[in-house]
ZADRENVO-478201 format. One record per atom (N, C-alpha, C): residue in three letters; x, y, z. Coordinates in steps of 0.05 Angstrom, whole numbers, padded with zeros to 5 digits, always signed. Example, Ala and Ser with C-alpha at 12.3 -4.5 7.8 and 13.67 -1.06 7.14 Angstrom:
REM ZADRENVO-478201
ALA+00264-00114+00156/ALA+00246-00090+00156/ALA+00264-00066+00156/SER+00257-00045+00142/SER+00273-00021+00143/SER+00258+00001+00157/
This chain:
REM ZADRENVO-478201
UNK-00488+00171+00212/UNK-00482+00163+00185/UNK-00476+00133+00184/UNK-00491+00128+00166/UNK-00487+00092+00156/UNK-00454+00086+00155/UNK-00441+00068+00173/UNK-00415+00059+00163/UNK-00422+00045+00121/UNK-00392+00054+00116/UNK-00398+00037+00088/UNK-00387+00012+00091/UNK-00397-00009+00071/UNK-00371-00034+00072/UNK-00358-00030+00057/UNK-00353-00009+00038/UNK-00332-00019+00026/UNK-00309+00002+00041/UNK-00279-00007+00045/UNK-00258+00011+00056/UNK-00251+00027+00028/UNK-00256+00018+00003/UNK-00251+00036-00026/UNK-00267+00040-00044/UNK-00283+00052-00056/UNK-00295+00047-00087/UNK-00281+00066-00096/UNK-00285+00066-00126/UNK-00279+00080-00145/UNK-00302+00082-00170/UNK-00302+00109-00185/UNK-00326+00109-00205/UNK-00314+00122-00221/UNK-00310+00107-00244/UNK-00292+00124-00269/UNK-00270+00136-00261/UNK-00249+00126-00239/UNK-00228+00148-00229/UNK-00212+00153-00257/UNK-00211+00170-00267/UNK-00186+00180-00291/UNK-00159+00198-00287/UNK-00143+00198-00302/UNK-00118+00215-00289/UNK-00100+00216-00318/UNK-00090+00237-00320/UNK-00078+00249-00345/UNK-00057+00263-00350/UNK-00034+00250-00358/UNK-00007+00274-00363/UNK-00015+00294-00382/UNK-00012+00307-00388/UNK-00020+00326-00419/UNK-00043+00302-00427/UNK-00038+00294-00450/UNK-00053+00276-00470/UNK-00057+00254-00471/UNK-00035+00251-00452/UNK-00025+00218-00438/UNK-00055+00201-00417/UNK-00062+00182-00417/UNK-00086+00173-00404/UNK-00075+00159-00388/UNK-00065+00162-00361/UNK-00051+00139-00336/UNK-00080+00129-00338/UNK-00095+00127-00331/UNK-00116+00116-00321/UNK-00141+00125-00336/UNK-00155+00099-00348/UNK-00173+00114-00358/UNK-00212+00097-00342/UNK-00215+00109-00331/UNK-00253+00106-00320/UNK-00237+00084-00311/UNK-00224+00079-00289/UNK-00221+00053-00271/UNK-00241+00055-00244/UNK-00259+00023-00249/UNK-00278+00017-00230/UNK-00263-00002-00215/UNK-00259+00006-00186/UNK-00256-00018-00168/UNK-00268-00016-00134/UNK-00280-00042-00122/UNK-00282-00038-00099/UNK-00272-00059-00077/UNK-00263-00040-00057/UNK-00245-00068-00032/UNK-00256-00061-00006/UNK-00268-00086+00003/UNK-00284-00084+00019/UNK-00269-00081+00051/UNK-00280-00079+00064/UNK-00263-00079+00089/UNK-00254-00114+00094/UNK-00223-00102+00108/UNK-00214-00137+00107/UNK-00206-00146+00091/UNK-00217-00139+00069/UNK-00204-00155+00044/UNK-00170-00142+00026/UNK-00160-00160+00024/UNK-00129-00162+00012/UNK-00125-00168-00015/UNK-00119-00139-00029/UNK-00116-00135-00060/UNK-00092-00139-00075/UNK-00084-00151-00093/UNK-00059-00143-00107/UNK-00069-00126-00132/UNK-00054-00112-00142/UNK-00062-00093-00170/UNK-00038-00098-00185/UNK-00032-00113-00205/UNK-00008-00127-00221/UNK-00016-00119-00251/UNK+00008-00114-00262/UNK+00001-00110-00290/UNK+00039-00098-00296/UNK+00038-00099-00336/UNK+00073-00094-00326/UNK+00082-00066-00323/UNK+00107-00050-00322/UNK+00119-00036-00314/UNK+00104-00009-00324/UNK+00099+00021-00316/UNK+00088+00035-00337/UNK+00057+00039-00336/UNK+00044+00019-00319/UNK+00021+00011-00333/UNK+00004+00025-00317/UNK+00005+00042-00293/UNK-00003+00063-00277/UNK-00006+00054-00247/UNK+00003+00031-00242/UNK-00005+00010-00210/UNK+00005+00037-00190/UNK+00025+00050-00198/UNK+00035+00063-00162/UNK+00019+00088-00170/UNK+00006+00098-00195/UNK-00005+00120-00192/UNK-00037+00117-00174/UNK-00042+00092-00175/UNK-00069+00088-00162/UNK-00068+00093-00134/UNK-00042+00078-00122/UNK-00025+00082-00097/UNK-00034+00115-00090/UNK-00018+00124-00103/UNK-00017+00154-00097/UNK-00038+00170-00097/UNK-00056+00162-00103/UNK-00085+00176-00115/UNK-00101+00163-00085/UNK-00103+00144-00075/UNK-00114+00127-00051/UNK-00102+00145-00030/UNK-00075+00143-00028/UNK-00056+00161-00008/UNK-00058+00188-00010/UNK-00075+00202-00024/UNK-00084+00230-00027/UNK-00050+00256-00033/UNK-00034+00236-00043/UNK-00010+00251-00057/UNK-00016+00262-00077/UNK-00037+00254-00095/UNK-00045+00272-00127/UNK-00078+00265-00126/UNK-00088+00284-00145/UNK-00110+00289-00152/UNK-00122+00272-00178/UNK-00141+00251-00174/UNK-00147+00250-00195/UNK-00152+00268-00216/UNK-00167+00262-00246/UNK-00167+00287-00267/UNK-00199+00279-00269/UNK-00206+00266-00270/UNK-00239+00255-00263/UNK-00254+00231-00251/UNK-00271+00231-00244/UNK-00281+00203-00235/UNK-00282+00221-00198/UNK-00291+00188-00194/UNK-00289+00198-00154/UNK-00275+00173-00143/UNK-00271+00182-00125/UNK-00261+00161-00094/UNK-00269+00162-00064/UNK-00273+00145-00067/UNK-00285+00148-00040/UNK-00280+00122-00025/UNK-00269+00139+00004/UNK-00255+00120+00021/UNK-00265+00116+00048/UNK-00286+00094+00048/UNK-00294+00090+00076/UNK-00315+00106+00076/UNK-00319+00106+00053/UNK-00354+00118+00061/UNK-00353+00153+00050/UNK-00330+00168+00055/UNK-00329+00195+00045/UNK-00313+00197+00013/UNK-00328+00220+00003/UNK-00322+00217-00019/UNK-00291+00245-00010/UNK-00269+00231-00039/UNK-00251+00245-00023/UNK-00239+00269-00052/UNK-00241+00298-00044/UNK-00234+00320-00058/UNK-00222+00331-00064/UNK-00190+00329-00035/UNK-00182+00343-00033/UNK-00155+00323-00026/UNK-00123+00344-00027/UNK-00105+00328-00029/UNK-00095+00321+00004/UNK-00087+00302+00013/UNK-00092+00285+00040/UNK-00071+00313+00061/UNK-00058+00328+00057/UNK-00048+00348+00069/UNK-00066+00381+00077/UNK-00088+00369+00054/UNK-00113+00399+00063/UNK-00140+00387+00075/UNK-00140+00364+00085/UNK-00160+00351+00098/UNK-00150+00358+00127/UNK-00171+00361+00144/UNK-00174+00367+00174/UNK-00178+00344+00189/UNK-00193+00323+00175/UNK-00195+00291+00188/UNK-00186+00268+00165/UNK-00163+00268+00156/UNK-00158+00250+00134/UNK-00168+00223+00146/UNK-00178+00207+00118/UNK-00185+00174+00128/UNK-00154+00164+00132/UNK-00145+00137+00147/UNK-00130+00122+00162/UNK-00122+00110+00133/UNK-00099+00119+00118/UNK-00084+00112+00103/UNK-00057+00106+00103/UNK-00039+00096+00099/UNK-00019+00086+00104/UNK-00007+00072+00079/UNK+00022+00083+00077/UNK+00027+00077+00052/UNK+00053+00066+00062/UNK+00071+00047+00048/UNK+00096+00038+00055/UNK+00106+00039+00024/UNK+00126+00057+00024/UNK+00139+00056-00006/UNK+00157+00036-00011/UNK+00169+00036-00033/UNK+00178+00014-00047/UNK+00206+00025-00039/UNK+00221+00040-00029/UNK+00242+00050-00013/UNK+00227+00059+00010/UNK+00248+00050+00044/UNK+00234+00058+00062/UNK+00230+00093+00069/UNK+00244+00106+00050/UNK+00232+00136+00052/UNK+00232+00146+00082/UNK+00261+00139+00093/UNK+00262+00150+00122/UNK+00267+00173+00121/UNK+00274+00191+00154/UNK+00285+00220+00140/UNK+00319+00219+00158/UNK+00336+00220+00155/UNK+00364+00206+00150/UNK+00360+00223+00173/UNK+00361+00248+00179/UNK+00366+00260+00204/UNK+00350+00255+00231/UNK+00339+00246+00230/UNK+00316+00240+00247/UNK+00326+00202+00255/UNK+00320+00197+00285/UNK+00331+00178+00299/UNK+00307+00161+00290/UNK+00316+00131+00286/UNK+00290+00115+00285/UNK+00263+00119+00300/UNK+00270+00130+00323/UNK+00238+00131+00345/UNK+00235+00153+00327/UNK+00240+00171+00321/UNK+00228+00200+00309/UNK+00220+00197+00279/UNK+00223+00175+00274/UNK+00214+00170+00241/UNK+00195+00150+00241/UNK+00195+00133+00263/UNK+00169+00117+00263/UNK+00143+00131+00284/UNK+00158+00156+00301/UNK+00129+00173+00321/UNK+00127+00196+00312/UNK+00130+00201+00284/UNK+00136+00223+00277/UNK+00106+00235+00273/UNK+00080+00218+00265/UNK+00055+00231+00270/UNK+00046+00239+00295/UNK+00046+00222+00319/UNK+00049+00216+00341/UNK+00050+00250+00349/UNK+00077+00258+00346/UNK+00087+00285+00367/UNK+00065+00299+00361/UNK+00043+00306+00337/UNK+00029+00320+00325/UNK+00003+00327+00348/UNK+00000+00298+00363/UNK-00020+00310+00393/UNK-00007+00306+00404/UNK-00008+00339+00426/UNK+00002+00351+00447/UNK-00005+00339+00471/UNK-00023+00315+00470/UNK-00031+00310+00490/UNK-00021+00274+00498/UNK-00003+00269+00481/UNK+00015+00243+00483/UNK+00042+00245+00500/UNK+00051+00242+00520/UNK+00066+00245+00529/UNK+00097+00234+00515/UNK+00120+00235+00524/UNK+00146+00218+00508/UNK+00149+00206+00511/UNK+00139+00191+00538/UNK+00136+00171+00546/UNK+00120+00150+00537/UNK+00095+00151+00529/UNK+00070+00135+00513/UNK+00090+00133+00491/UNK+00097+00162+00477/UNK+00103+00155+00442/UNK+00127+00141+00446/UNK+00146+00135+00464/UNK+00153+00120+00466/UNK+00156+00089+00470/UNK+00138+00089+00488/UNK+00125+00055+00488/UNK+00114+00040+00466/UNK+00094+00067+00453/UNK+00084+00062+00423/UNK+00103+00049+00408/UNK+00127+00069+00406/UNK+00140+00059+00379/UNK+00151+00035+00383/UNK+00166+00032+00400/UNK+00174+00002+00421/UNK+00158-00015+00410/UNK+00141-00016+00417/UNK+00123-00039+00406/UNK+00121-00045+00378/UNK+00113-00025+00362/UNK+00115-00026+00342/UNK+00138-00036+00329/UNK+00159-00025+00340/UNK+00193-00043+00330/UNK+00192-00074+00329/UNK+00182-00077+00357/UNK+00185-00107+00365/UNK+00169-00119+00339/UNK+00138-00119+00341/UNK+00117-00121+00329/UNK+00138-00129+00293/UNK+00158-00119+00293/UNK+00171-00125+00259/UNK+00199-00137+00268/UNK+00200-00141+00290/UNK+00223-00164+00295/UNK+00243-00140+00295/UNK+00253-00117+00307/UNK+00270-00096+00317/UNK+00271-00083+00347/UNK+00286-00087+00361/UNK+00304-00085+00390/UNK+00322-00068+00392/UNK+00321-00048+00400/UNK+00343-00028+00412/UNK+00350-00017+00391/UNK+00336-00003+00364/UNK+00337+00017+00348/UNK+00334+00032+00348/UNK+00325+00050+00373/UNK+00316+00067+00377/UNK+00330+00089+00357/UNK+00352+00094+00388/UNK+00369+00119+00385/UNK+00390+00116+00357/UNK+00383+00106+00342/UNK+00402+00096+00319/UNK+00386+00117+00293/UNK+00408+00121+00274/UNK+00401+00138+00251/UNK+00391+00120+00230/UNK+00382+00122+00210/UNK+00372+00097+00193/UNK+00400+00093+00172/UNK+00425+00111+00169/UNK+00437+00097+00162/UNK+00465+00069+00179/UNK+00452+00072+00198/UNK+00464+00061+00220/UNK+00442+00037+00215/UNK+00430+00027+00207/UNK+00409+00004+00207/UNK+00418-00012+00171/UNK+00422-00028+00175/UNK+00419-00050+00135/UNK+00394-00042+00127/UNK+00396-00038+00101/UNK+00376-00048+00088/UNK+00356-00052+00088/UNK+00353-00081+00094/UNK+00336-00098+00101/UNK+00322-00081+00131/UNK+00341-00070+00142/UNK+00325-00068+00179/UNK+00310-00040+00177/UNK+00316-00023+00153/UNK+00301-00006+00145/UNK+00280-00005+00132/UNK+00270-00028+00115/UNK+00253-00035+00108/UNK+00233-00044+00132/UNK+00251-00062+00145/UNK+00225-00058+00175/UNK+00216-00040+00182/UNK+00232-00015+00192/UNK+00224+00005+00200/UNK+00202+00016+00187/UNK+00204+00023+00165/UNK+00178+00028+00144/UNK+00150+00014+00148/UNK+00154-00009+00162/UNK+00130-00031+00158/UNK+00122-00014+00193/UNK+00131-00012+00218/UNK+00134-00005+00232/UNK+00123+00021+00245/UNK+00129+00036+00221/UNK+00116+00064+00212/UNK+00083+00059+00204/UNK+00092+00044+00190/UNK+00055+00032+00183/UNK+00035+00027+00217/UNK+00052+00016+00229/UNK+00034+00006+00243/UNK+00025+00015+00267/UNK+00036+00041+00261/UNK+00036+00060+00290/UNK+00000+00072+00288/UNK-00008+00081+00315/UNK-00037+00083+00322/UNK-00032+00101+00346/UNK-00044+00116+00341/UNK-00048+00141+00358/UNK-00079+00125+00379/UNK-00061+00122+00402/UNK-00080+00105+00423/UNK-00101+00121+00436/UNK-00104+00146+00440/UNK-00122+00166+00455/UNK-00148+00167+00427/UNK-00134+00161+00399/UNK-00165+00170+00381/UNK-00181+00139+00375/UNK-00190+00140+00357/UNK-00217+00122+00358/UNK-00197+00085+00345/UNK-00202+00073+00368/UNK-00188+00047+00368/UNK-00205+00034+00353/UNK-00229+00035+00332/UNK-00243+00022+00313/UNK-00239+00034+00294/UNK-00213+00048+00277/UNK-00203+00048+00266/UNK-00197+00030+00248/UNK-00197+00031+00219/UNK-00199+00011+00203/UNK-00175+00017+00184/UNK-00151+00015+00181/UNK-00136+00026+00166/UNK-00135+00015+00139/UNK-00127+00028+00116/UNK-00123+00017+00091/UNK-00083+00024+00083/UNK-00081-00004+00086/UNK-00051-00005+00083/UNK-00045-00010+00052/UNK-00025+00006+00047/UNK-00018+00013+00003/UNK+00007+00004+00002/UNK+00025-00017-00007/UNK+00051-00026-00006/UNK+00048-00029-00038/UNK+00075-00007-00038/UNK+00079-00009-00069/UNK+00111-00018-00078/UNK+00100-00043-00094/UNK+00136-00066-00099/UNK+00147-00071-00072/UNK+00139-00082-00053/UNK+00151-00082-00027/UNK+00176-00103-00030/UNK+00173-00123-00051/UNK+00197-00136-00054/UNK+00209-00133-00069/UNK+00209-00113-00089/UNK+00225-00114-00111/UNK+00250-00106-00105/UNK+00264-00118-00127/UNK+00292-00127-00121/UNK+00309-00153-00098/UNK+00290-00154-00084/UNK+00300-00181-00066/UNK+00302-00197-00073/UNK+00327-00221-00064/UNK+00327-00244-00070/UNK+00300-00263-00053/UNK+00292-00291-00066/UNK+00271-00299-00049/UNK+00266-00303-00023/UNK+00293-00305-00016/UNK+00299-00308+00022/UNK+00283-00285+00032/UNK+00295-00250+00028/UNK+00285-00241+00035/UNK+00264-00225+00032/UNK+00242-00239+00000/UNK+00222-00237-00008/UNK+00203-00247+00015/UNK+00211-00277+00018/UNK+00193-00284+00039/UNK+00193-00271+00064/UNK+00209-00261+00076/UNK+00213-00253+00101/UNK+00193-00226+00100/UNK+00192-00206+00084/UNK+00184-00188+00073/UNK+00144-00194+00074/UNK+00139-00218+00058/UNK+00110-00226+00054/UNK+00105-00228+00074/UNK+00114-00251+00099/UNK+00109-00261+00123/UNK+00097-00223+00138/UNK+00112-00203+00136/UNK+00117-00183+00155/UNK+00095-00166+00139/UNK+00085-00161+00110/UNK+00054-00150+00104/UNK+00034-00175+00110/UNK+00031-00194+00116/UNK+00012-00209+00123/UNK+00011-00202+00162/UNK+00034-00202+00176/UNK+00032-00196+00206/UNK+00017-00168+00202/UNK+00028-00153+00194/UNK+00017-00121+00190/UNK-00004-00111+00182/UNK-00017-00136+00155/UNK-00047-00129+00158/UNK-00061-00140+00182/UNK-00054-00172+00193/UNK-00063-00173+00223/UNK-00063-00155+00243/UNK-00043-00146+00247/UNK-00039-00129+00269/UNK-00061-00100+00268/UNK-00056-00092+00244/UNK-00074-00066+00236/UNK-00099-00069+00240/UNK-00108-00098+00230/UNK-00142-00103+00226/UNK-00152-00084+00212/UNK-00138-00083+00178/UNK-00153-00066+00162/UNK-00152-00078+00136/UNK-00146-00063+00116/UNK-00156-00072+00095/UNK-00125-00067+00085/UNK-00120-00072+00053/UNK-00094-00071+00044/UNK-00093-00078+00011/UNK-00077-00065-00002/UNK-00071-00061-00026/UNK-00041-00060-00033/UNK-00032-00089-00046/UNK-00005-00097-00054/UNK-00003-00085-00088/UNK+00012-00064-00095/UNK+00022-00070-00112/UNK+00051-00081-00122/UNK+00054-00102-00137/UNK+00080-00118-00147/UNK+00075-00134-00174/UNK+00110-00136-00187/UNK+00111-00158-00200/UNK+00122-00187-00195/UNK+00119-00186-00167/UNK+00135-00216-00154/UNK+00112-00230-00151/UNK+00108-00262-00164/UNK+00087-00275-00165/UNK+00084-00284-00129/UNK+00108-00291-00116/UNK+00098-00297-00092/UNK+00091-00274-00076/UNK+00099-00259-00078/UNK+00080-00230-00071/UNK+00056-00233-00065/UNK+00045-00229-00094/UNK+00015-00231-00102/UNK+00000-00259-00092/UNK+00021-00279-00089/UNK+00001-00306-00082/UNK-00001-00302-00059/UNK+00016-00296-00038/UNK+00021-00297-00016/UNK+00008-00275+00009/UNK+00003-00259-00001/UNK-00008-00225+00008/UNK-00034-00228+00003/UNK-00051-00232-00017/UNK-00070-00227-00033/UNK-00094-00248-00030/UNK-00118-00233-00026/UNK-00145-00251-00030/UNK-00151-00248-00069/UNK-00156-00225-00067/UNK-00160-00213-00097/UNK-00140-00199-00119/UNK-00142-00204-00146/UNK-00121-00191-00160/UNK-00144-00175-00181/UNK-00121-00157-00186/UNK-00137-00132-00209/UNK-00109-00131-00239/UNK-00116-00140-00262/UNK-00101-00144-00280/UNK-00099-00107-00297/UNK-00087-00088-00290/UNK-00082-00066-00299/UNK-00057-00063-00327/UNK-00072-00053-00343/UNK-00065-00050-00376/UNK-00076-00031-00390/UNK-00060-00011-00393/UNK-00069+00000-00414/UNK-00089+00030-00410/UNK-00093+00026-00381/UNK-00105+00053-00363/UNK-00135+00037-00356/UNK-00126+00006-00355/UNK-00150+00000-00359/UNK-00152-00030-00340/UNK-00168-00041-00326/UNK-00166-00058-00306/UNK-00178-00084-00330/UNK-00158-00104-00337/UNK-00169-00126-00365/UNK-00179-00148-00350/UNK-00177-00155-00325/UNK-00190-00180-00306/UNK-00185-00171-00277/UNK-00195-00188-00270/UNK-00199-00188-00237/UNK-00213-00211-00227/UNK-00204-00218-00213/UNK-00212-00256-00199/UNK-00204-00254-00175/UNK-00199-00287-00162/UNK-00191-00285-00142/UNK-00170-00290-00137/UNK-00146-00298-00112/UNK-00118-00308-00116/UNK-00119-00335-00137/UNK-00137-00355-00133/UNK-00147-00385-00135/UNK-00143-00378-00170/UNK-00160-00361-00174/UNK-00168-00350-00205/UNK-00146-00351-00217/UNK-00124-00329-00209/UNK-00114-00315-00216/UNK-00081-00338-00227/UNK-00085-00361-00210/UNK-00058-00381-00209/UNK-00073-00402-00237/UNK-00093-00412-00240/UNK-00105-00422-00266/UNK-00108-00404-00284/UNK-00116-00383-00284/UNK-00139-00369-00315/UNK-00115-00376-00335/UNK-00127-00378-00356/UNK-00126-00373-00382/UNK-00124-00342-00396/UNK-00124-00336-00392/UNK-00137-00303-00397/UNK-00118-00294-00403/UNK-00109-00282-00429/UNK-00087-00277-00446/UNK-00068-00259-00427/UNK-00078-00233-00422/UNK-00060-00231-00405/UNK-00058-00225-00376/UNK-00065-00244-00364/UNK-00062-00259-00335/UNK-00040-00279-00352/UNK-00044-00294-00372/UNK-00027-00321-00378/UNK-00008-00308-00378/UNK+00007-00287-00405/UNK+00021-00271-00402/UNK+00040-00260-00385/UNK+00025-00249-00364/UNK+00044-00233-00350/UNK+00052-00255-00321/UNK+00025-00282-00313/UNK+00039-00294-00295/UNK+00067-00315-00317/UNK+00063-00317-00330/UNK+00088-00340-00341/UNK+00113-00327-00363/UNK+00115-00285-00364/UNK+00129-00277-00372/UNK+00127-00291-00396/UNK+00111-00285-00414/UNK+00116-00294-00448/UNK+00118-00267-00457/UNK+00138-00268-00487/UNK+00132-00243-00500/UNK+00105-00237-00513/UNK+00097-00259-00529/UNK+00077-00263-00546/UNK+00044-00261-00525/UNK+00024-00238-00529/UNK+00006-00239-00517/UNK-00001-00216-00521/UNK-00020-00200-00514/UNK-00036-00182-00519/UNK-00019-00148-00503/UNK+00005-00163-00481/UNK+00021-00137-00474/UNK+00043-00135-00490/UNK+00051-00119-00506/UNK+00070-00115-00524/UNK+00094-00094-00518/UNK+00118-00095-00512/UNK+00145-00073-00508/UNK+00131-00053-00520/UNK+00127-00047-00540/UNK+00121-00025-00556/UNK+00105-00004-00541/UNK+00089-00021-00522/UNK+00057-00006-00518/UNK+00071+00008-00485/UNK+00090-00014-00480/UNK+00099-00015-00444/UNK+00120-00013-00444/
C-alpha cells in the first residue's frame, strides 16, 4: 500500500449535539512534519476536533483519515490504532499509579517488554522533559508544573520492539492555558523538543498568541463550525482578515460576537 503524505485529511468531517452543529463540513489537511495551530475563541469546537483525531468520539458525518486509513471506528475498538497521542490541557494522570506506571502504562500491554526495558524507556523519557528520580513518586507528590512534564513524557513514550518508522501525530490541547509567560515559555520550548524528539507531525490547539507563534508552521481560524482562514504562522502575525484581526488583537468589534460565543 502507497504510504500517504498527508498524516491527516478530512472531508466534510461534521459533528452534532441534538441540533447543535459543533462542526459543520470541516476540510483540513496536515501533512507529515508539518506543525498546526487550530485557534478560534472559546466554544468554537477546537478540542472537539482534538477528540475526534484521538478517536474519543465519533464524528456525525464526513470522514477522517489518518495516515492513509480511513478511520470508523472509536480508537478503543481498533486492533491496530494509528500513533496518536494526545496531551490534555490537565495532565490527566492516574493519582494511584507511580509516575513510571503512568508514563509505561501502554508499554506493560506487550508481554514481551521486560521491567527492565520499560524501565529504561520511561527514564529516558523523564529526562528527555528535564525530570530525575520521579520515578517511584505519586503525581501528587510532583508540582504542577512537574506534572505537566510528565504528560509531555507520556507523549513521548515508543514501544521499541514495533515499527521505529513510526510517525506520530501529537494533539495538545491549551497546553498553556492559564500560565504565567515564564512558564508559558518553558512549556512551548518542551512541545517544540517533543515534536523533535517524536519526528511526527502535531496539532496545537490554544488561545496564547505565543503558543501559536511559537509551536506552529500553520494556523486554521475556527468559527462558527466553520474553518474562516488558514495561512501560514508569517500570515497569520500580518493578515488583515477580520477575524484573524480580531481574535489576534482581542477587539470586541468584528465579525466574532459574545452573543454567538
Amino acid at each position: 500500500m502507497k504510504k500517504s503524505k498527508h498524516a491527516v485529511e478530512t472531508k466534510n468531517l461534521s459533528i452534532s449535539w441534538g441540533k447543535v452543529n459543533v462542526l459543520n463540513q470541516i476540510n483540513f489537511e496536515l501533512n507529515h512534519g508539518e506543525k498546526l495551530a487550530i485557534v478560534g475563541p472559546s466554544g468554537s469546537g477546537k478540542s472537539t476536533i482534538l477528540k475526534i483525531l484521538a478517536g474519543l468520539i465519533l464524528p456525525t458525518k464526513g470522514e477522517l483519515i489518518i495516515c492513509g486509513e480511513k478511520q470508523t471506528y472509536l480508537r478503543l475498538d481498533q486492533n491496530n490504532p494509528p500513533d496518536v497521542r494526545l496531551v490534555f490541557q490537565n495532565p490527566a494522570l492516574l493519582g494511584s499509579l507511580t509516575i513510571e506506571e503512568n508514563v509505561g502504562f501502554l508499554l506493560k500491554r506487550n508481554k514481551n517488554l521486560s521491567k527492565k526495558l520499560i524501565h529504561e524507556i520511561v527514564r529516558e523519557c523523564l529526562t528527555e522533559v528535564g525530570l530525575f528520580n520521579v520515578e517511584n513518586k505519586l503525581p501528587n507528590e510532583l508540582s504542577g508544573g512537574m506534572q505537566k512534564r510528565v504528560s509531555f513524557a507520556r507523549a513521548l513514550i515508543t514501544d521499541r520492539t514495533l515499527n521505529s518508522k513510526s510517525q506520530p501525530l501529537l494533539l495538545f490541547d491549551e497546553p498553556t492555558a492559564g500560565l504565567d509567560p515564564i512558564a508559558s515559555s518553558r512549556i512551548e520550548d518542551l512541545i517544540n523538543k517533543t515534536n523533535d524528539k517524536a519526528s511526527g507531525s502535531s496539532i496545537v490547539v490554544s488561545h496564547v498568541l505565543s503558543t501559536i507563534e511559537r509551536t506552529s508552521d500553520k494556523v486554521l481560524m475556527l468559527y462558527g463550525g466553520k474553518f474562516r482562514w488558514a495561512g501560514s504562522i508569517d500570515e497569520f502575525k500580518k493578515s488583515n482578515d477580520p477575524y484573524v484581526y480580531q481574535f489576534r488583537n482581542g477587539k470586541l468589534d468584528g465579525p466574532m460576537q459574545p452573543k454567538d460565543i
